[in-house]
C-alpha positions in Angstrom: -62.4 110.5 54.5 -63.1 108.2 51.6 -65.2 104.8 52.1 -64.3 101.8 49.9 -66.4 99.8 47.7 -65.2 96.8 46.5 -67.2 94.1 44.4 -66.4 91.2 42.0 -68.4 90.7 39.1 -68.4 87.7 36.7 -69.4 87.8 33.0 -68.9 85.5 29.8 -68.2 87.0 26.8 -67.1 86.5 22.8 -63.8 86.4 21.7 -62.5 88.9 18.9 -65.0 91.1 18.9 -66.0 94.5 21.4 -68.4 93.2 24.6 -70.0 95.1 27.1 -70.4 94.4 30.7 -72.2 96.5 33.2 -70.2 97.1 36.4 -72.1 98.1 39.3 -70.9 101.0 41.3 -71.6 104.3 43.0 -72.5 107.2 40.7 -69.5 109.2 41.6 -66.0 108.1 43.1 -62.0 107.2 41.8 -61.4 104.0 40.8 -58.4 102.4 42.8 -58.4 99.2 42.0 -59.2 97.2 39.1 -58.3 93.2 38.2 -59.7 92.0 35.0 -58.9 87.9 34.6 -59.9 85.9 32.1 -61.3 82.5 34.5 -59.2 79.3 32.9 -57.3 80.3 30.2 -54.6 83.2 29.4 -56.0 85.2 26.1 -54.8 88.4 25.6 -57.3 91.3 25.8 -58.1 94.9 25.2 -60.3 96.7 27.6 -61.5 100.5 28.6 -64.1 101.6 30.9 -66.5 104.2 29.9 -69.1 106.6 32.1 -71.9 105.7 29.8 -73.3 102.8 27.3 -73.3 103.9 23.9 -69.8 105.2 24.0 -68.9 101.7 25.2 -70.8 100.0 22.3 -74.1 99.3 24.3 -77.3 100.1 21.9 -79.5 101.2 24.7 -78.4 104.3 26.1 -81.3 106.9 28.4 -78.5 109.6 28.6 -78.1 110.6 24.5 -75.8 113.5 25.9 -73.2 111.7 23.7 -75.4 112.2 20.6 -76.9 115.5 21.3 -73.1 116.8 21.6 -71.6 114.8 18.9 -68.7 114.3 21.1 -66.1 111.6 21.1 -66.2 108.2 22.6 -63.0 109.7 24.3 -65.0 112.2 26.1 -66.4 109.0 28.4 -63.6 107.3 28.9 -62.6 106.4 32.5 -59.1 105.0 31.9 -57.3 104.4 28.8 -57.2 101.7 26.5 -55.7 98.7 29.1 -54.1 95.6 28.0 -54.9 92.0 29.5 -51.4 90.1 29.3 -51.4 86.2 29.9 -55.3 86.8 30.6 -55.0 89.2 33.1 -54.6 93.1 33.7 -54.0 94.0 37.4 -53.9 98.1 39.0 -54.1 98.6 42.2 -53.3 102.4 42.7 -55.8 103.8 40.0 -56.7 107.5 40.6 -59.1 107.4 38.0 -61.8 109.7 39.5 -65.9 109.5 37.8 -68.9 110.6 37.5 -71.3 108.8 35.8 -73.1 109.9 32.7 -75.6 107.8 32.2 -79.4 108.4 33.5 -81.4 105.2 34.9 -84.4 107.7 35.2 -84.8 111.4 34.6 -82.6 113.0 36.9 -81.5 109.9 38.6 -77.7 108.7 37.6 -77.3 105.1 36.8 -74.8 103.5 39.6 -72.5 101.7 37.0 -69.5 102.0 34.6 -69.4 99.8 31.4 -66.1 98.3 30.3 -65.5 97.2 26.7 -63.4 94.7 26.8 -62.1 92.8 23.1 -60.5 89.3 24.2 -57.9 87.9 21.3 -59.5 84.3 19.8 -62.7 82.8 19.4 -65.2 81.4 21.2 -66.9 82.2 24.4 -64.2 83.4 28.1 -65.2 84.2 30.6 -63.8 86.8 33.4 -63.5 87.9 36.6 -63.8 91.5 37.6 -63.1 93.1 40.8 -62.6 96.9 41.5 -62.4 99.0 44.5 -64.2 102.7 44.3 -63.2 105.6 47.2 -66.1 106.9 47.5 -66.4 110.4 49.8 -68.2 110.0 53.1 -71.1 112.4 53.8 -69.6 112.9 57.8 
């Protein structure tokens, strides 16, 4: 049996170039659902979630396995590149299963995923996100 947990998280970022916004979540889980819309307006945008920082475009990163392994940003991607029509991209039966890569202390995952997200433009937009993770019960 999988539990659900859902959350909405809010964030203001710059059009036309790469952001990145910390979503909270478990370490581990598949990601069913996931809205991404831009809060009074209807830009298009670009977005992908990643299983660690620096392959999202974050500087600070504790993992460095990305670095150590030379691997590819492709090699932390969550979902594939997703497109925001008229503002807004909507899934809701994602199977796009995780474990995060990232380390919030030695031997301690961080809980979160990072989505880069590119809106079309200028100036500041700002967006709501809301994703549901199955996560697996321990009973």
């Amino acid at each position: 049996m999988r539990v659900p947990y859902q959350k909405t998280v809010t964030a203001t970022v710059t059009a036309g170039i790469d952001n990145v916004v910390e979503l909270p979540m478990p370490t581990h889980g598949v990601l069913q659902r996931l809205v991404i819309a831009q809060v009074g307006g209807a830009a298009a945008f670009t977005a992908r979630l990643f299983n660690a920082e620096r392959p999202a475009g974050a500087a600070d990163d504790l993992s460095d396995v990305d670095e150590e392994n030379a691997l590819p940003v492709e090699a932390f991607a969550v979902t594939p590149s997703l497109a925001g029509v008229s503002g807004k991209y909507e899934q809701y039966d994602g199977k796009w299963g995780y474990v995060s890569n990232e380390y919030a202390a030695p031997g301690r995952l961080q809980s979160s995923l990072w989505l880069k997200i590119t809106p079309a433009g200028s100036g500041e937009v700002a967006y709501a996100i809301s994703y549901t993770v199955l996560v697996p019960s321990l009973t």
